[in-house]
Every structure is written in C-alpha cells, then in structure tokens.
MIBA-785025 format. One line per 3 residues: their letters; for each residue y, z, x of C-alpha. Coordinates in nm, 3 decimals. Each point is the difference from the previous one (the first is absolute). Example, Ala and Ser with C-alpha at 12.3 -4.5 7.8 and 13.67 -1.06 7.14 Angstrom:
2
AS> -0.450 0.780 1.230; 0.344 -0.066 0.137 .
END
This chain:
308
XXX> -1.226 -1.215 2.414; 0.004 -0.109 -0.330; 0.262 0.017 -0.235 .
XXX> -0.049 0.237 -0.298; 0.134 0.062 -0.340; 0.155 0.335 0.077 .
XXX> 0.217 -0.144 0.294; 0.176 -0.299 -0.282; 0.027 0.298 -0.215 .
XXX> 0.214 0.203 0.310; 0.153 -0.270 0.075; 0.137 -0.142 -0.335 .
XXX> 0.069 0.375 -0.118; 0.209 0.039 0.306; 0.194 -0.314 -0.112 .
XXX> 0.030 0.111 -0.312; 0.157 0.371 0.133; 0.222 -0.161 0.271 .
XXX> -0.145 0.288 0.207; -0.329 0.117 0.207; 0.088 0.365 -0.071 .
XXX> 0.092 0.003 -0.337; -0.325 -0.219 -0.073; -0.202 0.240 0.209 .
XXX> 0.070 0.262 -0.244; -0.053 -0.214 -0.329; -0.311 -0.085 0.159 .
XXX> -0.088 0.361 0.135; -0.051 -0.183 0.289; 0.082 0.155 0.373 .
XXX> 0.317 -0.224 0.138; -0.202 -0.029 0.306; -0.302 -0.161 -0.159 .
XXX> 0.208 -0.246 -0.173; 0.168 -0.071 0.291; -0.320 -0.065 0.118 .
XXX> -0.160 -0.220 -0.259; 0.312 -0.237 0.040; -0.026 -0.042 0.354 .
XXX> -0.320 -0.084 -0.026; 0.038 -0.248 -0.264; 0.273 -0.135 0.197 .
XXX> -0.200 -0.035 0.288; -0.242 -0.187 -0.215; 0.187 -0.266 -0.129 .
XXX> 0.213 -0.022 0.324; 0.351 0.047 -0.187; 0.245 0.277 -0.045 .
XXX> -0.004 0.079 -0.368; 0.313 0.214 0.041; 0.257 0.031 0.174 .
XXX> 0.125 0.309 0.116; 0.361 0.081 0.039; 0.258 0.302 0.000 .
XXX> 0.035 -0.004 -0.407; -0.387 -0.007 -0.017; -0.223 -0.285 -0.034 .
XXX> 0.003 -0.334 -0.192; -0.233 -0.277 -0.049; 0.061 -0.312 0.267 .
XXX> -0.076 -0.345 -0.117; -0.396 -0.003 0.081; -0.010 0.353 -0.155 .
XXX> 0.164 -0.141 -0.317; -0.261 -0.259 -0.036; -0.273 0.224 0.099 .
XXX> 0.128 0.215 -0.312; -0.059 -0.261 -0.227; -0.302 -0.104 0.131 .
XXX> -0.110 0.432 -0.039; 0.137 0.005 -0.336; -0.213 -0.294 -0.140 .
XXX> -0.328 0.114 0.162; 0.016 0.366 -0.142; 0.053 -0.097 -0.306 .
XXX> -0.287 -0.257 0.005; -0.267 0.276 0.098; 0.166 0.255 -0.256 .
XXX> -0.100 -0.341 -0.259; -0.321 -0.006 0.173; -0.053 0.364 -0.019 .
XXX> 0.066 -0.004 -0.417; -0.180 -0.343 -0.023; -0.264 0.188 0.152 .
XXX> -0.011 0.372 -0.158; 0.064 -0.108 -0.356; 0.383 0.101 -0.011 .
XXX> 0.252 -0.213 -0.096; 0.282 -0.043 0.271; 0.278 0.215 -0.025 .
XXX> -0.118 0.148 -0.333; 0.191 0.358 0.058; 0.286 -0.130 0.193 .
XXX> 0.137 -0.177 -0.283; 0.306 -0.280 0.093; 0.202 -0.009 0.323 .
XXX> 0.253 -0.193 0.094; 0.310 0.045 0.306; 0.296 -0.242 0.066 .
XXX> 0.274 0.047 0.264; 0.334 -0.117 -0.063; 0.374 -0.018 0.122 .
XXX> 0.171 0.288 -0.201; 0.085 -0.198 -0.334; 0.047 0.157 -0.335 .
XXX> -0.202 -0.311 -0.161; -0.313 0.131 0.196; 0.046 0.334 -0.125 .
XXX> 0.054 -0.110 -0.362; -0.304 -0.258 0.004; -0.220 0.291 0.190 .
XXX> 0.071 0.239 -0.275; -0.068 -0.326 -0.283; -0.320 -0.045 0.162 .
XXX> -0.124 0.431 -0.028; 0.132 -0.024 -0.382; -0.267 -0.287 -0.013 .
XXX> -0.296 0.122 0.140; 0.007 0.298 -0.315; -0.212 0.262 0.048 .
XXX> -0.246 -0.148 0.209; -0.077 0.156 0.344; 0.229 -0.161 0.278 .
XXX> 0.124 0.054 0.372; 0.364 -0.136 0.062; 0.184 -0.048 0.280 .
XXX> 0.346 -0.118 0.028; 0.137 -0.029 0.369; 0.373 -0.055 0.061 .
XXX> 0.049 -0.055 0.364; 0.141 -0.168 0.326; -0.073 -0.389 -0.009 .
XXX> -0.261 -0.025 0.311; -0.196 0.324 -0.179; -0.021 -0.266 -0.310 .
XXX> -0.151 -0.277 0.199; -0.216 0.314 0.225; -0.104 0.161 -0.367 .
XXX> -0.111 -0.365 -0.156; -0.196 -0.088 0.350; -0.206 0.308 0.012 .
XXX> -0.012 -0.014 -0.404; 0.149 0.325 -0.050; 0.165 -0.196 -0.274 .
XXX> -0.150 -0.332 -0.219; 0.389 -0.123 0.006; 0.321 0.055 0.207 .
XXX> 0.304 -0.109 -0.174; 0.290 -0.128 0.228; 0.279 -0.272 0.062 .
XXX> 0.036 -0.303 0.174; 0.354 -0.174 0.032; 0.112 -0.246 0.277 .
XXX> 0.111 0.256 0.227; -0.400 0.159 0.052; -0.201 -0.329 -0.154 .
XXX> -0.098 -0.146 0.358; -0.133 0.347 0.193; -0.122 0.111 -0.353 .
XXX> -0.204 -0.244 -0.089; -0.153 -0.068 0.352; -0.050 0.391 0.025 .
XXX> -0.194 -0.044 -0.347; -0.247 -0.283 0.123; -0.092 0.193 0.313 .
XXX> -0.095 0.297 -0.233; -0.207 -0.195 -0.254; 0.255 0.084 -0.270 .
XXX> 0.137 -0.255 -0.237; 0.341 0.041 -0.201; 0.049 -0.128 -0.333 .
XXX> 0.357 0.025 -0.151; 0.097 0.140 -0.373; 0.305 -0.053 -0.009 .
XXX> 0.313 -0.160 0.184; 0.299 0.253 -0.052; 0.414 0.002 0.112 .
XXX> 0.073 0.266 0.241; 0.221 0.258 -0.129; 0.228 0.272 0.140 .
XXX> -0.091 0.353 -0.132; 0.298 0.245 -0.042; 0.102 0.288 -0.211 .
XXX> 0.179 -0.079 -0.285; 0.322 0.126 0.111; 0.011 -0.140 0.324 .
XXX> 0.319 -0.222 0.114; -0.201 -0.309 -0.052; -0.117 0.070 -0.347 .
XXX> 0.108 -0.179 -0.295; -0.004 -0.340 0.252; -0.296 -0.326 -0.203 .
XXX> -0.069 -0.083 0.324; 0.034 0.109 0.364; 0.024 -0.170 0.356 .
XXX> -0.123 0.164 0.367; 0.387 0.018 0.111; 0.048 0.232 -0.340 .
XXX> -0.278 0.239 0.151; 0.154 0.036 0.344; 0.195 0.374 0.092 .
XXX> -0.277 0.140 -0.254; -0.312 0.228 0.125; -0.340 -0.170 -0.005 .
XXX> -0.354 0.215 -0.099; -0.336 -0.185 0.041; -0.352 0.112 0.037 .
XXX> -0.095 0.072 0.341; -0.272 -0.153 0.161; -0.097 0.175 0.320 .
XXX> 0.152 -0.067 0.313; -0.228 -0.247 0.112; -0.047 -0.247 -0.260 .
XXX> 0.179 -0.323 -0.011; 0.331 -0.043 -0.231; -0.212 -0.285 -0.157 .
XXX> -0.162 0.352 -0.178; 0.330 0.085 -0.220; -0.017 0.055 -0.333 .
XXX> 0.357 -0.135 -0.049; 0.136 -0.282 0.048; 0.254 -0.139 0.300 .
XXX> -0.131 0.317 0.144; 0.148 -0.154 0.361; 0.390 -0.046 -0.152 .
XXX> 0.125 0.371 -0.101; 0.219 0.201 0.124; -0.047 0.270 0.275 .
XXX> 0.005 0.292 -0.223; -0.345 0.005 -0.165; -0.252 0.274 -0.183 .
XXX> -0.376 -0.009 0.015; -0.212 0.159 -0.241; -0.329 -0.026 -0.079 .
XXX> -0.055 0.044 -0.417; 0.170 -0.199 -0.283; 0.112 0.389 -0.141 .
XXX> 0.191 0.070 0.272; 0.195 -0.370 0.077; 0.061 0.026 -0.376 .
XXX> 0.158 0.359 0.038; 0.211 -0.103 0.296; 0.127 -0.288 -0.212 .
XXX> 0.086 0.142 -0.300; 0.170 0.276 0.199; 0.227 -0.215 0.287 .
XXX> 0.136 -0.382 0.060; -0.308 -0.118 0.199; -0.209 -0.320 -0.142 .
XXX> -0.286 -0.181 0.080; -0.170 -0.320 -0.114; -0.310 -0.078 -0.222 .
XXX> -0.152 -0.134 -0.316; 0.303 0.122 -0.240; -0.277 0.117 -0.206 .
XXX> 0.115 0.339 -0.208; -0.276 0.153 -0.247; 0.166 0.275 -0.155 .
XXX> -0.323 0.261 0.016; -0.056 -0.061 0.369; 0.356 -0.105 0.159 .
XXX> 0.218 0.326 -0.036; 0.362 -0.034 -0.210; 0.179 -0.023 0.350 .
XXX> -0.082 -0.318 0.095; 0.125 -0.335 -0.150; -0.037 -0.383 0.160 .
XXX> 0.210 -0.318 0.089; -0.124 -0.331 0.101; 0.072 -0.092 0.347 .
XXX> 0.167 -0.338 0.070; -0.245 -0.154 0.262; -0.206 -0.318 0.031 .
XXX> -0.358 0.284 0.062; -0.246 0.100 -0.239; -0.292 0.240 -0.020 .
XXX> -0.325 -0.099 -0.114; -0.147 0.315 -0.137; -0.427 -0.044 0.059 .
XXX> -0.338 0.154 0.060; -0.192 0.001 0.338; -0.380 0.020 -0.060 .
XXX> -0.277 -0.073 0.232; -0.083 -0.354 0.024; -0.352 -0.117 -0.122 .
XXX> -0.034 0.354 -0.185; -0.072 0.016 -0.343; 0.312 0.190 -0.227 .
XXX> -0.174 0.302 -0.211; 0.080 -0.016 -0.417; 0.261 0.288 0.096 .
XXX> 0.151 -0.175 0.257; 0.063 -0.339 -0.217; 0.085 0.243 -0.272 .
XXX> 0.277 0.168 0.209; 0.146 -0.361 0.143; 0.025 -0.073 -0.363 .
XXX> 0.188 0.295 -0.103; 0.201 -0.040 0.322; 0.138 -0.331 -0.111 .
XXX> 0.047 0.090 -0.325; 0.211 0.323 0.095; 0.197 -0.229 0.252 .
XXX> 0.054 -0.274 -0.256; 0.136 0.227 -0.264; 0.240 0.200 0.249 .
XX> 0.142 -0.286 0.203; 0.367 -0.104 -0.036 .
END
C-alpha cells in the first residue's frame, strides 16, 4: 500500500484535534474509517503514530516526527497544486500564525501588539496558554511556529536533552530574577526583598501538569521545596483570583502589566542564587515565518519594557 495524501491529512488533523472522534466529525468522517486509515498508515511505516491511553491519545516520539515530516509534505503539494492551477498559495486564507506558551501576561500583551499590527488585513491567530510538555508537543507537531517557556538550573539538564531528541532548539530573550507573587495585603507585603524561609507556613498554588509528567515540567520555580499544603489550577485567571483573595504565593517572572495582571496581585524578588531564562522553542532547521519573527520581536520588546 501506498501512502496517500488523505491519510497525512487524517493524521496531522487528528494531531491538531488531540482526538479521533472529535476530528471524525470536523472531517465528516466515520470514527471507524479513520481509525482505519491510521492503522493502516501505521502499519505502513512500521511505527505507532499515537499512543493510546485512558485520557485519549497523544503523539509518541516517532509520531511527533512523522508529524513534521506530514506537515511539510502537504503543504508542498498544496504549493504544487497553486504552482500548477494558476493560484497563488494561500491567497484566501490570508496570515496565520499559533504560539504556545507558559501562562505569562507578556505573551498575552505581545499577542494582542502583534493583531493591532496586522490592521485590517485578513488573519488567523492563535494564542495557546498551556501545560509545559503540551508546549514542546504543540511546537513538534507545529500546531504552533513558537512555544515560549523557561529554563533555570533546576530543569536546564532534562530540558535541554528533551529538546535535542525532539528537533527543537531554544533560544533565550531574556534572563529574569524570580519573584514571589502575593496580594498586596498579604503578611509579607511591604518586605524589598524576600528569602524561601519567609515563604514557609504560607499556601502554595502552581499550574498543574498532569499526573504523569515529570516535576522538571513546573512552571514555577523550586517547585520540589514547598510546603505540604498546595493548590493546582490550571489558568492564570483563576491562580490570580485565589491570590488576590487568600495568603497563598507562588513564584515567577515578577512581571505585572497592569491590562493583563488583575489589581490583586503584586511581586517581590526572591533572595536565591536561580534565574529564569525566559525563551522560544522552534523547530530546528525550520525556517521562522515574517509573523513569527514579528511576534519574537514584539515579545522582547513587551518583556524589556515590563521587567523590574
């Protein structure tokens, strides 16, 4: 059997949804049938594209690379095809661009810099704010051009060797102090600097990151040294709610814009010898689009003019 155009389609739509059913009917496709299709394209290649498990199914390492691999040859026979029929490529779709990202207010504030650029022209958006192995998942299967994450010297080792087996290469923007985010009338507020011992007896919220991914995956930093009472969420609305309403804290970038970080939240730099160096994974050897360049550009300019 030969491989077909219609099966990379299934299969990198059904990366793209995260789900066989749900593509199924985007597709108006039976679930069987595509069920079907990626078997046999599976059998094919002689990998297992994805992996099935009790939350669904995800891409495994081969599928990941297959995905790329998918990706790139569709969209060199849709070129072919407008080469070929006298249409230019893309000429209704108009601009697209996605990026994944750790929840931070200076993606949010760059995202919405880069929509106020593009004017009136027609564009297609997409601004993903997620766990930290979706990120690296998203940028693989280029769901998203760019994933914007940290490294610091607690995650740099598995980070960066998890990076090279995925093809992905991380470029830092900017090297920031860790900071303690509390409400402004918590017992520690009012302090110019505080230390982990000041932080101990006081709740501790984070992002979750499912129960089977490594602590290497945190969003916050000395994830491994708080205390036993602890609050996951899983949106920057909500851990900013819980903050500005109780004495819990957690620790990140200090960064507070005004029209994206609500009233209730305010920032203190943590004594500690760690850093975070705030970057963008892309895939390695890939070429950046205009947008994409465009929106690194406007990242580090939003994170340069909101730093402390």
């Amino acid at each position: 059997m030969a491989l077909t155009l219609q099966q990379l389609r299934y299969a990198v739509e059904i990366a793209r949804c995260g789900s066989i059913s749900r593509t199924a009917r985007q597709l108006y496709v039976s679930q069987p049938s595509l069920s079907a299709a990626v078997k046999e394209l599976e059998t094919e290649l002689g990998i297992c594209i994805f992996e099935r498990t009790s939350r669904g199914i995800r891409l495994s390492a081969d599928g990941a690379d297959f995905i790329r691999y998918a990706v790139a040859l569709l969209e060199q026979a849709d070129d072919i095809k407008a080469r070929f029929s006298g249409a230019s490529p893309d000429a209704d779709a108009g601009l697209s661009f996605s990026v994944s990202a750790q929840h931070y207010s200076f993606v949010a504030n760059a995202f919405v810099e880069l929509m106020r650029r593009q004017g009136e022209r027609k564009y297609s958006l997409t601004l993903r704010e997620g766990r930290t192995l979706e990120i690296i998942e998203d940028v693989c299967a280029r769901k998203s051009e760019v994933g914007v994450l940290f490294l610091s010297a607690s995650n740099l080792r598995p980070l960066t060797k998890l990076f090279a087996s995925r093809g992905l290469d991380f470029v830092s923007i900017k090297r920031v102090k860790p900071h303690v985010f509390i409400r402004p009338g918590h017992p520690l507020s009012g302090r110019k600097a505080l230390s982990p011992h000041d932080l101990q007896g006081y709740p501790y919220i984070c992002y979750e990151q499912g129960e089977t991914s490594s602590i290497f995956f945190s969003e916050e930093l000395m994830a491994e040294q708080h205390s036993s009472r602890i609050v996951y969420v899983s949106d920057r609305a909500t851990m900013e709610n819980i903050i500005a309403e109780t004495d819990t804290y957690t620790i990140g970038t200090g960064y507070i814009i005004p029209s994206f970080t609500g009233s209730g939240m305010s920032s203190i730099p943590l004594n500690t010898d760690d850093h975070m160096d705030i970057g963008v994974i892309t895939l390695r050897d890939s070429t950046l689009s205009s947008v994409a360049a465009d929106f690194i550009k406007v990242l580090t300019d939003s994170m340069n003019r909101w730093s402390k």
